[in-house]
C-alpha positions in Angstrom: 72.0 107.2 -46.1 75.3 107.6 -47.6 78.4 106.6 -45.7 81.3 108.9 -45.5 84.6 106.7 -44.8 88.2 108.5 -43.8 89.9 105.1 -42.9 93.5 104.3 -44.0 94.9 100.5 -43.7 98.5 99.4 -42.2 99.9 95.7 -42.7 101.8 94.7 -39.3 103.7 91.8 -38.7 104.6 90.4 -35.4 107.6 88.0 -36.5 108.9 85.4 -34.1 112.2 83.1 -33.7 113.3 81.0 -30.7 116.4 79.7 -28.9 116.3 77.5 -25.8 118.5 80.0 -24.4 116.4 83.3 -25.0 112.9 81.9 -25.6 110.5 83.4 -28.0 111.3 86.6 -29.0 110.3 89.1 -31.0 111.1 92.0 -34.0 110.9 95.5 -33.1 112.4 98.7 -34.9 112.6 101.8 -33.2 110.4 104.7 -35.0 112.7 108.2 -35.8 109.4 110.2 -37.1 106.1 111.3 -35.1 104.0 110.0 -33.8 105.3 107.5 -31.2 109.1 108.8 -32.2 111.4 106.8 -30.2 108.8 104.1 -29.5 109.6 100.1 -30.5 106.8 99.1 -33.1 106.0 96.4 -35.2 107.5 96.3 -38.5 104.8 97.1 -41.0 103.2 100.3 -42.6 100.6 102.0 -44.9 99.3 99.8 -47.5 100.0 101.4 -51.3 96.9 101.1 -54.1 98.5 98.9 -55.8 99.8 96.5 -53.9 98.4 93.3 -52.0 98.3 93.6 -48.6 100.7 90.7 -48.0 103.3 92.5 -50.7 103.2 95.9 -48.4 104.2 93.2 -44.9 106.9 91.3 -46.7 107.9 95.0 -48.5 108.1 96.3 -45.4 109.7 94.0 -42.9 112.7 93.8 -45.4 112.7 97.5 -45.9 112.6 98.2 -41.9 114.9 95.4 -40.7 116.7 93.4 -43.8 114.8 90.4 -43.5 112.7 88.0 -45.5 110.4 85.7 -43.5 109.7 82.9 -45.4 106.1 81.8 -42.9 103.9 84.3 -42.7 100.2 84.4 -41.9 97.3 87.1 -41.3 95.8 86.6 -38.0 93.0 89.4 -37.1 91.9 93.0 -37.4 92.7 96.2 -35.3 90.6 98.5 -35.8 89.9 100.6 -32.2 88.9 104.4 -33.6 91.9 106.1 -31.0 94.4 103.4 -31.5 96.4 106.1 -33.7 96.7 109.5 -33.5 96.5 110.2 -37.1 93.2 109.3 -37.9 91.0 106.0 -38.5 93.7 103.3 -39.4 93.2 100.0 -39.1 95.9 97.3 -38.8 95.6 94.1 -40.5 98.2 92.0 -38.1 100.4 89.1 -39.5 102.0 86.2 -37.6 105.9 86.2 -39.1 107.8 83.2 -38.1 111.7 82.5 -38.5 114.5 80.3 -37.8 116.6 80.7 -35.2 119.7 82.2 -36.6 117.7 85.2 -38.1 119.9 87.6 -36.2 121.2 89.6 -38.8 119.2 93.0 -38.9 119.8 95.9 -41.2 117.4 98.9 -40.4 116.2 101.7 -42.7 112.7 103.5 -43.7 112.4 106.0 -40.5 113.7 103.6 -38.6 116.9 104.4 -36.4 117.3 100.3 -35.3 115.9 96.8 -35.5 115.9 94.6 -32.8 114.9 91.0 -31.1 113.0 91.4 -28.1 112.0 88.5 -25.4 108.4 88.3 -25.6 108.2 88.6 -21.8 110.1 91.8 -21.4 109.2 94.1 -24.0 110.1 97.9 -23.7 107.5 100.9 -24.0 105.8 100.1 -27.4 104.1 102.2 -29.6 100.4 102.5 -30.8 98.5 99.3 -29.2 101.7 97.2 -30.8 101.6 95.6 -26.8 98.0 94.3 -27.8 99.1 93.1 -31.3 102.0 91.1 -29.7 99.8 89.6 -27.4 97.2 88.4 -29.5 99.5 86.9 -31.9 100.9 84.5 -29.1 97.5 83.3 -27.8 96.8 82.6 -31.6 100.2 80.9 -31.7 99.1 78.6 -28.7 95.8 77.6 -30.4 97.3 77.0 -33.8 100.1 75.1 -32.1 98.1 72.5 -30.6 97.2 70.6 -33.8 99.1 72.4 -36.4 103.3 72.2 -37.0 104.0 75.6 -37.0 106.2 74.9 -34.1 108.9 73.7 -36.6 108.8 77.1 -38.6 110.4 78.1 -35.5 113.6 75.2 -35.4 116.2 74.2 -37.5 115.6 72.0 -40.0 117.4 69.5 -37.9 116.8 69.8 -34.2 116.8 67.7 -31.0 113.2 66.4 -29.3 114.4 68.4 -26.5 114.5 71.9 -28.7 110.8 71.2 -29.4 110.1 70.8 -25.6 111.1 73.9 -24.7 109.6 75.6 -27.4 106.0 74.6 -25.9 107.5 75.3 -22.6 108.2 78.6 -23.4 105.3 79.6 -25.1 102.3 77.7 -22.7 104.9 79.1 -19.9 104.3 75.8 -17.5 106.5 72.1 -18.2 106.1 69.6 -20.6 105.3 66.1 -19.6 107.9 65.0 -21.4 107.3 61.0 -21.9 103.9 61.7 -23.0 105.0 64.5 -25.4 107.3 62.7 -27.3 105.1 59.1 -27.1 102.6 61.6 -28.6 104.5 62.8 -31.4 106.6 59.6 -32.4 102.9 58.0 -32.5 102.1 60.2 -35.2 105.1 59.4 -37.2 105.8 63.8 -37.7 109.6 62.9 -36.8 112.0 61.7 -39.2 115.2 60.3 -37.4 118.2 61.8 -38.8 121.9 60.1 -38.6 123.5 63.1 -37.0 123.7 64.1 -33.2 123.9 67.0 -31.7 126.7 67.4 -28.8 126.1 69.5 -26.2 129.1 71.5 -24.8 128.0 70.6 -21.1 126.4 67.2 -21.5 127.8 63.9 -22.1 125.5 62.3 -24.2 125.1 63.5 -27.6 121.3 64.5 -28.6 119.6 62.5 -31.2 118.5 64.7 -33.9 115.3 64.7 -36.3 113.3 66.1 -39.0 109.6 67.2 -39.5 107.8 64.7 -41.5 105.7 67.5 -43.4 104.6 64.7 -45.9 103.3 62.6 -43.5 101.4 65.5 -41.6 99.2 66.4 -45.2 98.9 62.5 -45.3 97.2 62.3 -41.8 95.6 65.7 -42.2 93.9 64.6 -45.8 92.4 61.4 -44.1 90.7 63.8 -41.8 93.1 62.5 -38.7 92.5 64.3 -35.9 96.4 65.7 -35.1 96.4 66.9 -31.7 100.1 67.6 -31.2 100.1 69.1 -27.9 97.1 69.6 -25.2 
């Protein structure tokens, strides 16, 4: 029996940064054309014939907000018949990550604004972008347990305490923090760096450090076990 297909494809992104002050947040533009007009959505759109479906997400986070992400992953599939009212489309989401002074937003392509958004309080959304979002962050907390995509997410130099709150924030209880860090040290992913970090209402400067990426494909190509966080 021959099969009679109508189905479009989208590339979405849900693109992440983090502060200790904000917590995870995440980018939104507001749409100025139907359907959803008005709505906060993901930054993303209709995949072109000729173009990878990673080209149209990176083409069209920078043509929606201004930004290059420089992490980027695919993550899973929407493909729900209803979840858009002009036809079959399904979404191919992507997990964007960024440091944390990608503030900078500069919004165009339909869009009338760009903006972060704490993962926790996010405003009416359109299509199933709410569902999107959500899967992204309990693919986050997987990956995070034994892969470093946590530092995607920090400066390249950043305080153990940074790093703490990260996994606070995103597994939203507290970090045992003497295990954590015996954990971490143990597996040798922090390089010490000669700077400190002062703190404008603490005392004692903060130590800072480095991810050891080298040693992480070192432990990870003698088939080491890295369980970062559990």
């Amino acid at each position: 029996m021959p099969v009679h297909q109508h189905i479009r494809v989208t590339a979405d992104a849900v693109v992440l940064r983090f502060n200790a002050k904000e917590g995870i947040m995440v980018l939104l533009s507001k749409r100025s054309i139907p359907p959803h007009i008005f709505k906060w959505g993901l930054p993303g759109g209709f995949v072109r014939n000729d173009e990878p479906i990673e080209t149209t997400v990176h083409r069209e986070i920078l043509e929606e907000t201004g930004l290059r992400v420089n992490y980027l992953e695919q993550f899973q599939t929407f493909g729900e018949p209803q979840r858009d009212p002009r036809g079959r489309i399904l979404c191919v989401a992507h997990l964007g990550l960024m440091k944390p002074n990608a503030t900078r937003l500069t919004p165009g392509a339909g869009n009338k604004e760009a903006r972060w958004f704490p993962v926790r309080e996010l405003p009416q959304t359109a299509f199933d972008h709410a569902e999107v979002i959500a899967t992204a962050l309990d693919h986050m907390r997987l990956r995070l347990r034994n892969e470093p995509l946590a530092f995607e997410l920090l400066d390249p130099k950043f305080p153990v305490s940074e790093l703490e709150k990260l996994y606070e924030w995103l597994y939203d209880r507290p970090v045992d923090r003497r295990n954590f860090q015996k954990r971490i040290h143990n597996l040798g992913l922090l390089t010490l760096q000669q700077e400190k970090l002062k703190h404008p209402l603490q005392g004692r400067p903060a130590q800072l450090f480095s991810f050891n990426r080298d040693k992480f494909t070192e432990l990870k190509d003698k088939g080491t076990f890295i369980e970062i966080f559990s």
